[in-house]
MITOR-626158 format. One line per field, with one value per residue: residue number from 1; residue in one letter; x, y, z of N, C-alpha, C, O, CB in turn. Coordinates in Angstrom, 2 decimals, padded with zeros to 5 digits, always signed. Glycine has a CB too. Layout:
<atoms>
torlum c(NUM; ...)
doke c(A; ...)
n_east c(X; ...)
n_north c(Y; ...)
n_up c(Z; ...)
ca_east c(X; ...)
ca_north c(Y; ...)
ca_up c(Z; ...)
c_east c(X; ...)
c_north c(Y; ...)
c_up c(Z; ...)
o_east c(X; ...)
o_north c(Y; ...)
o_up c(Z; ...)
cb_east c(X; ...)
cb_north c(Y; ...)
cb_up c(Z; ...)
</atoms>
This chain:
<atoms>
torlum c(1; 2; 3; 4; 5; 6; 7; 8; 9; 10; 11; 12; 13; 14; 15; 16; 17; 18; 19; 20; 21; 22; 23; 24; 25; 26; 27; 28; 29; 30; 31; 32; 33; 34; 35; 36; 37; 38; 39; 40; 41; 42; 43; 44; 45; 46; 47; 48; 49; 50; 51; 52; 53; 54; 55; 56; 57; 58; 59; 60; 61; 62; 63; 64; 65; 66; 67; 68; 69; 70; 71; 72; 73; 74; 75; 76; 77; 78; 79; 80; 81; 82; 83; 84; 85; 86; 87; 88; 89; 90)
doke c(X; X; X; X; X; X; X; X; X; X; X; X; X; X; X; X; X; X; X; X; X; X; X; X; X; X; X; X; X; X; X; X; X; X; X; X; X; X; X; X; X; X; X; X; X; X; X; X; X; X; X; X; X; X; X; X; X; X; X; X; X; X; X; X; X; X; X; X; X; X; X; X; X; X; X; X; X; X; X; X; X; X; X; X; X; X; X; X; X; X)
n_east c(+033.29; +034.09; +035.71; +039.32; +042.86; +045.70; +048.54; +051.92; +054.34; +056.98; +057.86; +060.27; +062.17; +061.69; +060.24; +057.03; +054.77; +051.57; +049.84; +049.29; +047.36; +045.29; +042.61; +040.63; +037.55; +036.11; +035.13; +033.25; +032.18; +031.22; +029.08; +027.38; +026.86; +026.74; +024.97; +022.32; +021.18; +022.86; +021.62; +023.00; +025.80; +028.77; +029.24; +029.31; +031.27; +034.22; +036.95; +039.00; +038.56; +038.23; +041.02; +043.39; +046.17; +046.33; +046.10; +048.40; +051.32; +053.39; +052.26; +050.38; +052.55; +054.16; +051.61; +051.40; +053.76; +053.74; +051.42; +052.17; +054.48; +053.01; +051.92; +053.98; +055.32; +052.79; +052.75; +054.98; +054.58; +052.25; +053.81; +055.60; +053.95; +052.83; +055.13; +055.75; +053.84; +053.52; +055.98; +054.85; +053.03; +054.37)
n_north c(+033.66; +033.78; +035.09; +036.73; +035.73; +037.48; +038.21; +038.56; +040.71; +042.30; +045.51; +048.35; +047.03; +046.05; +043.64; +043.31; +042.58; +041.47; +039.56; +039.27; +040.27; +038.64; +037.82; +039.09; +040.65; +040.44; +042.41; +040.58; +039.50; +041.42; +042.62; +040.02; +039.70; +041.97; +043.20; +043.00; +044.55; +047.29; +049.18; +049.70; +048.21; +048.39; +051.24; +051.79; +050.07; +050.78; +049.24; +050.41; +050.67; +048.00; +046.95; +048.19; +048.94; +049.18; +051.90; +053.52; +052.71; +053.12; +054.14; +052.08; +050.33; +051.68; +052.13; +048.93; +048.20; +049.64; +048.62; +045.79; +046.56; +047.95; +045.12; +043.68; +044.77; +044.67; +042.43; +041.59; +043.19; +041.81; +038.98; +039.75; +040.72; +038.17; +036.45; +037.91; +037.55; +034.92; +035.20; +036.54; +034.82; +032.73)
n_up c(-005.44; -002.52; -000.19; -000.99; -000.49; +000.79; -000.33; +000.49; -000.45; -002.76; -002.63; -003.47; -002.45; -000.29; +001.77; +001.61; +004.38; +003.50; +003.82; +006.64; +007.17; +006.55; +004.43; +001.90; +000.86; -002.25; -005.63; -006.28; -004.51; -002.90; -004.34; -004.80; -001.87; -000.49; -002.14; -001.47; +000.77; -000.48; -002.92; -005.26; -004.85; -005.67; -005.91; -003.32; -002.41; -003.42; -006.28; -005.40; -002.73; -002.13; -002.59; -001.35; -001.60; -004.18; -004.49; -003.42; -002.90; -001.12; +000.60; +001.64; +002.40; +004.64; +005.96; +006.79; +008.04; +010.08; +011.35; +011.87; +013.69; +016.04; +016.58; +017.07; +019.34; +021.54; +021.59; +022.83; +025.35; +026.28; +026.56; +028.27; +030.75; +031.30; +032.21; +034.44; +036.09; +036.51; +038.27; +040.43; +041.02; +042.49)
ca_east c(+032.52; +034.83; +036.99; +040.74; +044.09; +045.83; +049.30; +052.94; +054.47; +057.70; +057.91; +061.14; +063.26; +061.48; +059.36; +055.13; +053.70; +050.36; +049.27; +049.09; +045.68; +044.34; +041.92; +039.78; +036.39; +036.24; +034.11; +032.38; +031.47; +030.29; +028.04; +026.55; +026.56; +025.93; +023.75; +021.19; +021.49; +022.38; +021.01; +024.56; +026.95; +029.24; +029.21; +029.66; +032.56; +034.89; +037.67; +039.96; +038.55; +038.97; +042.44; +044.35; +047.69; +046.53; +046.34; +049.35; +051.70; +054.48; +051.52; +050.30; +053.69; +054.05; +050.61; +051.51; +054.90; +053.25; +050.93; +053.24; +055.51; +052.07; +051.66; +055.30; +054.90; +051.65; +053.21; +056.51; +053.97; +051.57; +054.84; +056.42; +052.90; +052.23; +056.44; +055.32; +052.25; +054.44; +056.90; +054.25; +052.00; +055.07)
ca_north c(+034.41; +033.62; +036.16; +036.45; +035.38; +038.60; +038.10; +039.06; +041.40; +043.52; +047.08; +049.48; +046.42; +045.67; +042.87; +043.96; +041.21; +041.97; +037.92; +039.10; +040.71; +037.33; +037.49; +040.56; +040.15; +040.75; +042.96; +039.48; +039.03; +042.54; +042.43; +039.14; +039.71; +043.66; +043.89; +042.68; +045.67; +048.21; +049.16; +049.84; +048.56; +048.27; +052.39; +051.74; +049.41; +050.41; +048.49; +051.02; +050.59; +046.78; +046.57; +049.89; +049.13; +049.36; +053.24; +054.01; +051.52; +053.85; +054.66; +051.18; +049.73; +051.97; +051.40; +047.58; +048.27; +050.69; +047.61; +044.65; +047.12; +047.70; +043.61; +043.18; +045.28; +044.20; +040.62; +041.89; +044.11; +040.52; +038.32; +040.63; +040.22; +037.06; +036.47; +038.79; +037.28; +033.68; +035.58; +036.78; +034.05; +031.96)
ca_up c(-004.48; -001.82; -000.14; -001.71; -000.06; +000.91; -000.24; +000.89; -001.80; -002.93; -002.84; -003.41; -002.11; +001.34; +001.36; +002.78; +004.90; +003.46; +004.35; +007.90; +006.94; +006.15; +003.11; +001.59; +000.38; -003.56; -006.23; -006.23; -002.77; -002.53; -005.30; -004.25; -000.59; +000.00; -003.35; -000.34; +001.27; -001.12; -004.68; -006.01; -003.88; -006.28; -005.64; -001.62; -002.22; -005.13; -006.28; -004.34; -001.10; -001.83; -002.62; -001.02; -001.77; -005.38; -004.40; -003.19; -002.71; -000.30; +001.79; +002.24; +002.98; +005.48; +007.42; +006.85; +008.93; +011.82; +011.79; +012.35; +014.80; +017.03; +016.90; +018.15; +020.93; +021.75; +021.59; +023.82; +026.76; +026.63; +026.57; +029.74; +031.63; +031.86; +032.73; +035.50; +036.70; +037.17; +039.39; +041.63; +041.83; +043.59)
c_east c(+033.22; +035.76; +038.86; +041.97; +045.06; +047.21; +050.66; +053.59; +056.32; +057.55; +059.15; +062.07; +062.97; +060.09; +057.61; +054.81; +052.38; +049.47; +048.99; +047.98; +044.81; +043.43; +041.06; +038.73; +036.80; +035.16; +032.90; +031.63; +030.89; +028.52; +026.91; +025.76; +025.73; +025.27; +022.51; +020.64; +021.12; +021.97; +022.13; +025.71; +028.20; +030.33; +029.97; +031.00; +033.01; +036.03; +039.02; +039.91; +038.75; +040.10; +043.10; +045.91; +047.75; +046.69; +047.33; +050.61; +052.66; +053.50; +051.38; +051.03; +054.18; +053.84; +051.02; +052.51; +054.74; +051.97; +051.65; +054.14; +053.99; +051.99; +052.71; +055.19; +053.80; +051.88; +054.42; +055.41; +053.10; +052.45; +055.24; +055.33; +052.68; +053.47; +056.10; +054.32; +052.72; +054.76; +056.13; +053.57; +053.16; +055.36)
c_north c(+034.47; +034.84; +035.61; +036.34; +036.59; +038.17; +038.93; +039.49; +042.24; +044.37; +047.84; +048.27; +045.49; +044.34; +043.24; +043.03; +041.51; +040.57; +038.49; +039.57; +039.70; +037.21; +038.67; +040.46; +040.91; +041.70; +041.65; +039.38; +040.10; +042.63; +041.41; +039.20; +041.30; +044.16; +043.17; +043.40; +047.06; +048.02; +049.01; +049.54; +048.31; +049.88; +052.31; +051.56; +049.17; +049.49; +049.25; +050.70; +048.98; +046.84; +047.60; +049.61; +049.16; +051.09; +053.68; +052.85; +051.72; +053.80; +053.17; +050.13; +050.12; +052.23; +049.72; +047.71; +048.60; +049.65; +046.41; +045.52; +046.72; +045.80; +042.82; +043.78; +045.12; +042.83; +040.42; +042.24; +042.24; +039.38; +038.13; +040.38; +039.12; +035.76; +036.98; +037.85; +036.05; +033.92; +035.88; +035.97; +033.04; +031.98)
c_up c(-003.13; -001.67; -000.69; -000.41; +000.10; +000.65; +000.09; -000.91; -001.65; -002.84; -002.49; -002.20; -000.58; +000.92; +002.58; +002.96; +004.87; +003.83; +005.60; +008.07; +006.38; +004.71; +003.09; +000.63; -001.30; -004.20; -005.82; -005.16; -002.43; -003.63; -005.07; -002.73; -000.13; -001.32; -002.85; +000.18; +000.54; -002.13; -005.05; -005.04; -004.13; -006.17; -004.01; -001.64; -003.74; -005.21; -005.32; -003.05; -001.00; -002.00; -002.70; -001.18; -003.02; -005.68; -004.49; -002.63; -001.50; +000.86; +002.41; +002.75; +004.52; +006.89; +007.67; +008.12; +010.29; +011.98; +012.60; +013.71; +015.94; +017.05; +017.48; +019.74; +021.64; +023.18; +022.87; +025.42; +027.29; +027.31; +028.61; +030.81; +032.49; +032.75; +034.66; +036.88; +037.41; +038.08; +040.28; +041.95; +042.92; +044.94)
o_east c(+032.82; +036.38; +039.37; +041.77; +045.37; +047.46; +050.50; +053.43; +056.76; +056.33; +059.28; +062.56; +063.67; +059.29; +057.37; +054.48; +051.82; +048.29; +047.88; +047.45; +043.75; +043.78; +040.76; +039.06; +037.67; +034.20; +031.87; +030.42; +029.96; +027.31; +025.72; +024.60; +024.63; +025.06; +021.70; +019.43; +020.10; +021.81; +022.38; +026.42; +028.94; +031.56; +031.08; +031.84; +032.74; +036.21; +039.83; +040.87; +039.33; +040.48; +043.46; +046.71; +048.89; +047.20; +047.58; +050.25; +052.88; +053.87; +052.00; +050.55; +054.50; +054.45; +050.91; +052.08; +055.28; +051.37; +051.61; +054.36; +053.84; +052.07; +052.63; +055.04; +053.97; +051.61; +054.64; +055.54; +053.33; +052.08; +055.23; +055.73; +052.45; +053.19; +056.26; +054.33; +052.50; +054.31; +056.60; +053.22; +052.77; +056.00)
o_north c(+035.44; +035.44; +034.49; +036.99; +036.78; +037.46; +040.14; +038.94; +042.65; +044.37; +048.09; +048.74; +044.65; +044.31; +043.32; +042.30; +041.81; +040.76; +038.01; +039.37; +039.94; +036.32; +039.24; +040.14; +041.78; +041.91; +041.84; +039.16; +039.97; +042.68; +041.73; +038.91; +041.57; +045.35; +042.74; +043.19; +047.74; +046.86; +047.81; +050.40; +048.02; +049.91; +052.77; +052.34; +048.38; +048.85; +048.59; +050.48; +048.54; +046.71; +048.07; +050.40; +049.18; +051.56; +054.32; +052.19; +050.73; +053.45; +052.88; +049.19; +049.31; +052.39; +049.31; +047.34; +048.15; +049.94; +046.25; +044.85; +045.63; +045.48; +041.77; +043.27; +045.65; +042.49; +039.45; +041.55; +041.64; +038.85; +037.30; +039.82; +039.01; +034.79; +036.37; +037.72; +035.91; +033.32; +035.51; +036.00; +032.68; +031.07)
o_up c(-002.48; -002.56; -000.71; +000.61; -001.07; +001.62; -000.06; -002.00; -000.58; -003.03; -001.30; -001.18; -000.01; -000.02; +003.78; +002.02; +005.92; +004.15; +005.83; +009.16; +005.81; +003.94; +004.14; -000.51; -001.43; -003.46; -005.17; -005.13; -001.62; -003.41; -005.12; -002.45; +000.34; -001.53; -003.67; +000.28; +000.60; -002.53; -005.22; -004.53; -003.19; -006.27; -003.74; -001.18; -004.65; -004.17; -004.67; -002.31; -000.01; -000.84; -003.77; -000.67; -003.49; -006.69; -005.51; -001.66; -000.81; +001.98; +003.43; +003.38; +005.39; +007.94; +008.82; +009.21; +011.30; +013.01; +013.82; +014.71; +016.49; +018.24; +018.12; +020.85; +022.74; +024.34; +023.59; +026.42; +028.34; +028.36; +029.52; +031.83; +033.70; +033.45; +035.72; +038.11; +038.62; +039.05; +041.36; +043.13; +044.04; +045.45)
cb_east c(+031.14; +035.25; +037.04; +041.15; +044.61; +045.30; +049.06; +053.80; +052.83; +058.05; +056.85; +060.29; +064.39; +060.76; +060.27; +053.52; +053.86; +050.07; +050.47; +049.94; +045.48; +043.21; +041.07; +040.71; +034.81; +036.29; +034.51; +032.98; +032.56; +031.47; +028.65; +027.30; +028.01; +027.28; +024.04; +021.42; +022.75; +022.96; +020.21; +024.88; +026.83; +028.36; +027.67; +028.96; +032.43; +035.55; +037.77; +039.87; +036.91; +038.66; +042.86; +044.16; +048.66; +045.39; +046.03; +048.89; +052.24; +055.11; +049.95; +049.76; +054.74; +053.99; +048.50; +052.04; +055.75; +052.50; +050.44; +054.50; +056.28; +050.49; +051.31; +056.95; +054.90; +051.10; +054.18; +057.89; +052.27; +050.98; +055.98; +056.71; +052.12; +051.37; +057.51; +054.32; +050.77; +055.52; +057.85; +053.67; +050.82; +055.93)
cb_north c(+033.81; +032.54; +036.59; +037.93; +034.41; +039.36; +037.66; +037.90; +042.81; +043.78; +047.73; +051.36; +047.61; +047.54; +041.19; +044.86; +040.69; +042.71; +036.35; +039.54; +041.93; +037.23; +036.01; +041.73; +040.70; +039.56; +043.31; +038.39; +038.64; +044.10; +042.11; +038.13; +039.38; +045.14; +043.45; +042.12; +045.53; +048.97; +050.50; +051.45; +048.02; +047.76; +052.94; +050.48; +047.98; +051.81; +048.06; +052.30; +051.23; +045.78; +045.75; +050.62; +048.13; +048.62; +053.70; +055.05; +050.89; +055.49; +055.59; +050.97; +050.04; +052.02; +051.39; +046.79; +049.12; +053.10; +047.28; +044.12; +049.32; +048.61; +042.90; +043.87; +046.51; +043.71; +040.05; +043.93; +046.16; +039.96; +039.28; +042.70; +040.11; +036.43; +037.80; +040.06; +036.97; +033.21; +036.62; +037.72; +032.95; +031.87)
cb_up c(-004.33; -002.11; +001.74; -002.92; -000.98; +002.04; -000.83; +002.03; -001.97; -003.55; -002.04; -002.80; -002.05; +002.64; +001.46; +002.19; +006.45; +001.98; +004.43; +008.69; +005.91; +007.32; +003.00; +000.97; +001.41; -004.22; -007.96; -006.34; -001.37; -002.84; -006.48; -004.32; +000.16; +000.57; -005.30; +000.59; +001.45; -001.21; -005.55; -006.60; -002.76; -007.19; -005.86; -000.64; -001.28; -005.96; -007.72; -004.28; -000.24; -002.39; -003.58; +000.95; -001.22; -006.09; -003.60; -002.36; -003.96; -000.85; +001.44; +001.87; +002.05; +005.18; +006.97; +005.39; +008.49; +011.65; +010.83; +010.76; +014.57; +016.54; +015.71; +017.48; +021.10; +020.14; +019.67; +023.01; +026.14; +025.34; +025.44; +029.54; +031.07; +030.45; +031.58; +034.61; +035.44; +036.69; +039.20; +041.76; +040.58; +043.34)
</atoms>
């Protein structure tokens, strides 16, 4: 019943840091948890919309990548800030 372990994967030679999405609730956990909610929510939440890189695997390598890039630069503008913020408070 527990959400699943999101693991890091192959694809076409590059390796997808799909771990960096932490864990993804299961058929299980929907069924138990949002069959509270809905009548069928089995319907709401198919096995596609749980696990999207079972869709397309090019696509979701992709978003994984234009994910991690936004979290470097994020990490670089935050980084550069607070570098910043030192120099002026002196």
């Amino acid at each position: 019943m527990l959400p699943e372990k999101c693991r890091d994967f192959e694809h076409s030679g590059q390796k997808v840091l799909a771990s960096r999405l932490g864990y993804r609730i299961t058929m299980r956990f929907v069924l138990s948890f949002f069959g509270r909610v809905f009548h069928h929510p089995h319907v709401v939440f198919t096995e596609k919309m749980l696990c999207p890189e079972k869709q397309d695997y090019d696509i979701f390598a992709d978003g994984m990548e234009n994910m991690l890039e936004a979290h470097e630069r994020i990490a670089r503008a935050i980084s550069t800030m607070a570098a910043f913020r030192r120099l002026v408070r002196r």
